[in-house]
MIDREN-414348 format. One record per atom (N, C-alpha, C): residue in one letter; z, y, x. Coordinates in steps of 0.02 Angstrom, whole numbers, plus 50000, padded with zeros to 5 digits. Each point is the difference from the previous one (the first is absolute). Example, Ala and Ser with C-alpha at 12.3 -4.5 7.8 and 13.67 -1.06 7.14 Angstrom:
2
A503904971650660 A500005005949955 A500005006050045 S499645005349982 S500035005950042 S500375005549961 
! end
This chain:
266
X515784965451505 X500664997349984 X500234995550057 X500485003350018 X500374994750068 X500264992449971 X499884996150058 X500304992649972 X500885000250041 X500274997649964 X500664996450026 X500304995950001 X500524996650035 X500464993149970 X500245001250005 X500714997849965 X500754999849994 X500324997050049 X500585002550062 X500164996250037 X500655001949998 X500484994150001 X500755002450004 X500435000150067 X500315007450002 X500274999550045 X500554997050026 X500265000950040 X500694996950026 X500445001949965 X500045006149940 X500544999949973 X499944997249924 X499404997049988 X499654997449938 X499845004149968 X499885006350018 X499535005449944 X499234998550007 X499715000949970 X499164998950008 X499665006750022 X499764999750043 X499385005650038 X499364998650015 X499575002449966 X499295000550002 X499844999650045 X499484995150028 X499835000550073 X498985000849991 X499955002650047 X499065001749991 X499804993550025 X499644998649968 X499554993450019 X499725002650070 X499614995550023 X499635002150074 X499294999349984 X499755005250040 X499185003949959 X499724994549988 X499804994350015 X499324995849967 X500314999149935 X500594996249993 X500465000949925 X499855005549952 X499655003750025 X499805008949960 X499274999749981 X499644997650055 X499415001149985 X499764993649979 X499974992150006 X499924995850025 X499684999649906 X500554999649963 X499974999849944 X499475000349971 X499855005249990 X499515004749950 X499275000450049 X500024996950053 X499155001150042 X500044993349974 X500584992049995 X499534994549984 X500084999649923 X500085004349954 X499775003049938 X499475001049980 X499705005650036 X499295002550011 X499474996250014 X500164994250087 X499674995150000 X499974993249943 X500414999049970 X499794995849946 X499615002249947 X500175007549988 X499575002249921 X499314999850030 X499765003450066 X499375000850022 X499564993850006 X500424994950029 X499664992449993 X499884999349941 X500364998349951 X499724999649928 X499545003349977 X500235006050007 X499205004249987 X499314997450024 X499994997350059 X499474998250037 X499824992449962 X500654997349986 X499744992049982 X499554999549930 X500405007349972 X499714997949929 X499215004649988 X500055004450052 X499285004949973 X499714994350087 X499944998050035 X499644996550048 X499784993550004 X500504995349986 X500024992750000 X499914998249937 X500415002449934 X499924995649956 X499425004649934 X499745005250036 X499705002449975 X499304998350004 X499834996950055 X499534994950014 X499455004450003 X499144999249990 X499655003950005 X500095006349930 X500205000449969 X500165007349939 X499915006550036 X499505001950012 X499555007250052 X500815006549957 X499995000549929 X500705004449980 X500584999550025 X500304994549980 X500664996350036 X500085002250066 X499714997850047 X499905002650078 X500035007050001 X499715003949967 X499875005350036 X500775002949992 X500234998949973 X500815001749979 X500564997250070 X499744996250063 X500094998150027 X500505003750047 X500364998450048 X500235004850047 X499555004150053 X499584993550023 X499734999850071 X499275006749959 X499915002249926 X499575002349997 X500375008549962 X500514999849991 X500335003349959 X500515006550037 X500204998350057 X500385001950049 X499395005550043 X499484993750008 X499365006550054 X499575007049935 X500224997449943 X499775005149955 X500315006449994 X500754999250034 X500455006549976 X499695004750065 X500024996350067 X499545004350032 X499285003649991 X499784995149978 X499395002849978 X500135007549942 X500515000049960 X499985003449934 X500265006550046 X500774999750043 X500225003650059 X499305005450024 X499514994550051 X499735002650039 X499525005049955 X499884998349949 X499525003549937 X500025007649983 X500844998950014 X500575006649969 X500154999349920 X499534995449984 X500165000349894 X500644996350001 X500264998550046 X500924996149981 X500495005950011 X499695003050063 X500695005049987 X500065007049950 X499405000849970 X499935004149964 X500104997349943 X499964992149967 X500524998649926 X500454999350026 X500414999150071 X500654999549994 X500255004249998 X499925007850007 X500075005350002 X500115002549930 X499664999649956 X499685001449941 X500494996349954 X500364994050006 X500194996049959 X500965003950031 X500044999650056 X500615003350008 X500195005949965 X499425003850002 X500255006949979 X500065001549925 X499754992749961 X500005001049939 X500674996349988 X500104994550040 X500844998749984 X500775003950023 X499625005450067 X500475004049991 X500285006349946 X499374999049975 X499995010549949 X500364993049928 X499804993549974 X500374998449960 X500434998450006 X500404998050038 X500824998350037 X500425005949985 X499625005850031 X500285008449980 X500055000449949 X499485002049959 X500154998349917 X500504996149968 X499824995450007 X500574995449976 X500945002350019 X499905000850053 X500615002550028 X500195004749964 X499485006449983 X500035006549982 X500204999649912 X499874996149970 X500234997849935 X500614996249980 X499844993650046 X500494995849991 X500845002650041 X499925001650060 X500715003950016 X500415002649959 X499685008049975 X500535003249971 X500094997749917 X499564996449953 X499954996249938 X500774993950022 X499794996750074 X500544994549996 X500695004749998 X500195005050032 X500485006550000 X500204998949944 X499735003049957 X500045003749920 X500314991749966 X499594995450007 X500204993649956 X500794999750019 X500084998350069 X500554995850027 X500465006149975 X499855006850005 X500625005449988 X500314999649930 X499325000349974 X500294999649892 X499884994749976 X500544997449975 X500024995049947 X499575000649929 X499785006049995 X499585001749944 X499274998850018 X499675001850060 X499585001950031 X499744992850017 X500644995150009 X499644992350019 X500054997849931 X500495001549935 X499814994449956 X499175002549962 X500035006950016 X499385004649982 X499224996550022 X499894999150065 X499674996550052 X499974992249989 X500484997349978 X499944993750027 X499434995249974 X499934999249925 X499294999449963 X499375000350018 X499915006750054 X499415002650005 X499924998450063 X500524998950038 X499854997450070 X500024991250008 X500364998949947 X499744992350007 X499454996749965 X499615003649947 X499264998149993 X499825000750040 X499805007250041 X499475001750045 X500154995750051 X500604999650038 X500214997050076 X499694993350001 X499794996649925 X499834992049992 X499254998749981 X499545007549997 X499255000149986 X499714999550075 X499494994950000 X499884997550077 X499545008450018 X500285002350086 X499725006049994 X499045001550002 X499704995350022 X499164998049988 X500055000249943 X500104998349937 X499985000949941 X499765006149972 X500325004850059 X499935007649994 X499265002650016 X499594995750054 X499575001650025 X499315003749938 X499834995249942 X499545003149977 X500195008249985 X500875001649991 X500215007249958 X499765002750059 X500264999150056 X499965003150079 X499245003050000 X499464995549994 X499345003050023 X499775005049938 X500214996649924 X499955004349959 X500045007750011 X500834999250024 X500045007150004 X499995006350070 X500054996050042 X499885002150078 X499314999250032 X499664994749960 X499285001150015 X500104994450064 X499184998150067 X500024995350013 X500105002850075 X500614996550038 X500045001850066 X500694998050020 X500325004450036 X500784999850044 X500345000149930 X500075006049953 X500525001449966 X500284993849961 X499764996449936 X499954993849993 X500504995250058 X499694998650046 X500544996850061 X500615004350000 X500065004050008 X500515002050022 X500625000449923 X499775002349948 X500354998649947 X500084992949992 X499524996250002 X500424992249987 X500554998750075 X499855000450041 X500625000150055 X500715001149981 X499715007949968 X500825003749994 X500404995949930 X499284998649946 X500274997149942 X500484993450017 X499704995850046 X500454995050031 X500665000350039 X500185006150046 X500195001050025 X500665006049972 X499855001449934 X500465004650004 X500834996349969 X499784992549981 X500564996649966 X500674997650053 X499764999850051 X500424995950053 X500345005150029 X499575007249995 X500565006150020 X500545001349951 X499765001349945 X500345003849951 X500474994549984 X499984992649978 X500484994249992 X500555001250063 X499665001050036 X500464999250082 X500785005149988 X499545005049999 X500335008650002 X500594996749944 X499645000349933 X500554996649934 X500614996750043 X499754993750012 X500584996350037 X500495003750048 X499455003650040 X500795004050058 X500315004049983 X499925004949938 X500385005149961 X500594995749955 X499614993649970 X500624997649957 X500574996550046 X499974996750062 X500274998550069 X500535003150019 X499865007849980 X500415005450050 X500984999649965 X500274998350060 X500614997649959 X500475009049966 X499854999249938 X500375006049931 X500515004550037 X500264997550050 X500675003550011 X499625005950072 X499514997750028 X499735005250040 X499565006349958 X499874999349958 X499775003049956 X500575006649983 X500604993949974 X500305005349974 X500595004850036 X499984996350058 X500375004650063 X499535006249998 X499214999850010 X499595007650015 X500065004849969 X500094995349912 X500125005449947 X500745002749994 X500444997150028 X500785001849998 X499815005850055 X499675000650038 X499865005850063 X499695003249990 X499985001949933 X499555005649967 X499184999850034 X499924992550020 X499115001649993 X499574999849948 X499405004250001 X499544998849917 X499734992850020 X499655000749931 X499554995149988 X499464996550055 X499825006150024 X499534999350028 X500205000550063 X500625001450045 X500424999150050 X499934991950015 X500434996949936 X500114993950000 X499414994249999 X499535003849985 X499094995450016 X499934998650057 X500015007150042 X499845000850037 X500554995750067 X500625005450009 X500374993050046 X500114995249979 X500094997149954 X500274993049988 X499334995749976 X499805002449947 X499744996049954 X499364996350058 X499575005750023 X499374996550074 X500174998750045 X500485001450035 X500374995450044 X499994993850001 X500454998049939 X500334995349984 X499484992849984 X499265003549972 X499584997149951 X499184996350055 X500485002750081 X499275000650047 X499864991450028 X500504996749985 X499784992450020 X499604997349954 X500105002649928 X499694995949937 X499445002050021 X499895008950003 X499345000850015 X499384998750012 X500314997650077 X499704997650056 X499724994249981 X500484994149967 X499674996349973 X499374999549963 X500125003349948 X499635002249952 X499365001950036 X499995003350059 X499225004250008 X499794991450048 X500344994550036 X499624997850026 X499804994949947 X500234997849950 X499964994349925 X499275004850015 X499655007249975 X499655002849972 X499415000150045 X500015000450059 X499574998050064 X499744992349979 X500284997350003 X499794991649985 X499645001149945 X500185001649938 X499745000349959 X499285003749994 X499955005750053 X499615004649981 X499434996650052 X500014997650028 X499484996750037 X499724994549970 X500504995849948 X499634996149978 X499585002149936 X500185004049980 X499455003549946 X499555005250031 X500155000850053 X499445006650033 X499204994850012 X499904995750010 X499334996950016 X499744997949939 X500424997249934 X499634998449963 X499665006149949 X500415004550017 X499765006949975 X499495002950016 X500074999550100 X499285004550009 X499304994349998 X499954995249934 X499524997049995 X499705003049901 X500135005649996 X499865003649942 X499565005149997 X499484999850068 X499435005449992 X500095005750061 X500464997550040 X500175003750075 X499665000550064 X499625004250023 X499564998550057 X500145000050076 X500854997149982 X500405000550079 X500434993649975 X500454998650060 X500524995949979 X499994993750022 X500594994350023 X499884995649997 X499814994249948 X500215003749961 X499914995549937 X498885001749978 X499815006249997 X499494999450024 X499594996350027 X500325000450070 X499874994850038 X499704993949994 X500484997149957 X499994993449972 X499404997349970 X499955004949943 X499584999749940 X499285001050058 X499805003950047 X499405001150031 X499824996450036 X500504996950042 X499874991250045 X499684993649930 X500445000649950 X499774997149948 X499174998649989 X500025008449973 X499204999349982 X499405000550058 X500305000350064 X499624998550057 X499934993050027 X500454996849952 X500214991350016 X499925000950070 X500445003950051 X500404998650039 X500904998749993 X499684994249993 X500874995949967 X500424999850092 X499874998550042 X500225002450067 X500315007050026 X499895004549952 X499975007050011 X500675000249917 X499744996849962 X500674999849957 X500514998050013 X500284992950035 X500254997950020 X500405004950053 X499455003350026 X500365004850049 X500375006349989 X499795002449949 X500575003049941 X500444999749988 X499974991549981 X500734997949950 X500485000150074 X499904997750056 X500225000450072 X500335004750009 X499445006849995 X500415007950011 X500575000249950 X499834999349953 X500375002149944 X500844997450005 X499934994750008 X500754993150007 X500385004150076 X499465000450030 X500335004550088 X500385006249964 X499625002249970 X500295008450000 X500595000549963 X499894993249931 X500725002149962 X500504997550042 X499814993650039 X500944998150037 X500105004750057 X499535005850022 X500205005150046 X500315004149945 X499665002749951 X500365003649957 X500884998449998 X499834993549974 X500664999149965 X500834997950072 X499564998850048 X500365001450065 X500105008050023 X499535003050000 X500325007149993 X500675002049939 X499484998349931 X500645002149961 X500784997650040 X499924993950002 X500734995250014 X500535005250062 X499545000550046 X500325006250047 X500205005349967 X499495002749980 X500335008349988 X500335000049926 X499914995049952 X500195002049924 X500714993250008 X500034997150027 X500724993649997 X500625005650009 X500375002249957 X500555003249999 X500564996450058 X500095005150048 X500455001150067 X500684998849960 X500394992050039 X500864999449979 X500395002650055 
! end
C-alpha cells in the first residue's frame, strides 16, 4: 500500500503527493525493530535464567528455521500445508459460488436458505473436526474439509451481496433484449458480481490459513501445524518457535499476494 499526503495546489484542489522512499519504508522496518526487541526483552532479559522461556528466544529461534530449511522437513510441511489450503479454497469456492448465485437470484431460495445458513455459518468450523476424522478417516481429507467448511461462508455471503448490489434496471434492459435467463447470469449477473467476489475469496484465504494449522494437528503426518505438535514432543521449543515464525511469514505473504491479485481494479 502506497503512502501519500495531501498537498494543495495553486489552484486549491488537493493532489496526492508520494511521500519520499524512507517515508515508505522507514515505518514498518522501525515496527519490526521494536516488536523484535521486545521479543528479546521478554524471552532474554526478563526471562532471566527459565532454560523454556529462552529457548523461545530470537537469537535461538531464527537459527532453527535454518536448521529445519537445511533438514528439508520445512519445505516439505510447507508444501503439504499449501496444497491442502489450496484444494479447500477450491471447494469452498466450488460450493459456495454458484449456492451464493442461486441465493442472491431467488428470493425463495434465500428465505429457503437463510435458517440453515445462519446456524451452520455460526458453528465454530474445528467443532467439525471430531465428524471430519469420523468420517474421512485420519490424514489430508479432514484438513481440507475443515478449510473449505470455514471458507465456504465468506464466498457464498460475498457472491449474495454482489447479486443483491446489481442495480434492477440492468437486469431488466437484458431481459427487454430478449436475453434468457441464463444470458442474463451470464453477462450481467458475473460481471457485475466480480469485485464482491474477489473479496470474498481473499476474507477466505485469511481465514483458511488460520484454521489450516490448527487442523493439521488431528493425526497428520505432514504439515505445519504437525510441525508444531513434533517440536513439542521433542521439547525443541526453539524449533517451535520457529514454526510459529514460518507460519506468521507465509500468511502476510499470502495475504500480500491475495491484496495484489484479488483487490478489485477501479
Amino acid at each position: 500500500m502506497s503512502q501519500t499526503v495531501t498537498a494543495p495546489s495553486p489552484t486549491g484542489t488537493a493532489h496526492p503527493t508520494r511521500l519520499p522512499r524512507p517515508g515508505r519504508w522507514l515505518p514498518p522496518v522501525l515496527g519490526i525493530a521494536v516488536a523484535v526487541a521486545l521479543w528479546w526483552l521478554l524471552t532474554s532479559v526478563l526471562a532471566g535464567d527459565d532454560p523454556l522461556l529462552s529457548s523461545f528466544a530470537p537469537q535461538h529461534a531464527v537459527p532453527a528455521i535454518g536448521d529445519l530449511a537445511t533438514r528439508g522437513v520445512l519445505w516439505e510441511d510447507i508444501g503439504a500445508s499449501l496444497w491442502r489450503l489450496l484444494v479447500g479454497l477450491l471447494l469452498a469456492v466450488a460450493v459456495g459460488w454458484p449456492l451464493g448465485l442461486l441465493v442472491g437470484l431467488s428470493t425463495t431460495a434465500e428465505r429457503a436458505t437463510r435458517p440453515v445458513f445462519q446456524f451452520l455459518r455460526m458453528i465454530s468450523p474445528l467443532s467439525w473436526a471430531p465428524v471430519a476424522v469420523a468420517v474421512f478417516g485420519v490424514g489430508g481429507p479432514p484438513v481440507i474439509f475443515l478449510v473449505a467448511a470455514a471458507t465456504v461462508w465468506p464466498v457464498l455471503l460475498n457472491t449474495v451481496a454482489g447479486v443483491r448490489a446489481i442495480d434492477p434496471g440492468h437486469l431488466l434492459v437484458a431481459r427487454s433484449l430478449g436475453a434468457t435467463r441464463a444470458e442474463v447470469v451470464l453477462t450481467v449477473v458475473v460481471p457485475a458480481i466480480r469485485a464482491h467476489v474477489l473479496t470474498g475469496l481473499r476474507l477466505a484465504l485469511g481465514i483458511a490459513w488460520v484454521v489450516l494449522v490448527p487442523a493439521e494437528m488431528l493425526g497428520v503426518a505432514s504439515g505445519l501445524g504437525y510441525q508444531i505438535l513434533n517440536a513439542r514432543d521433542q521439547l525443541a521449543y526453539d524449533q517451535l518457535m520457529a514454526v510459529i515464525l514460518v507460519i506468521g511469514l507465509l500468511g502476510y505473504l499470502l495475504d500480500a499476494l491475495a491484496q495484489r491479485l484479488l483487490t478489485p481494479r477501479r
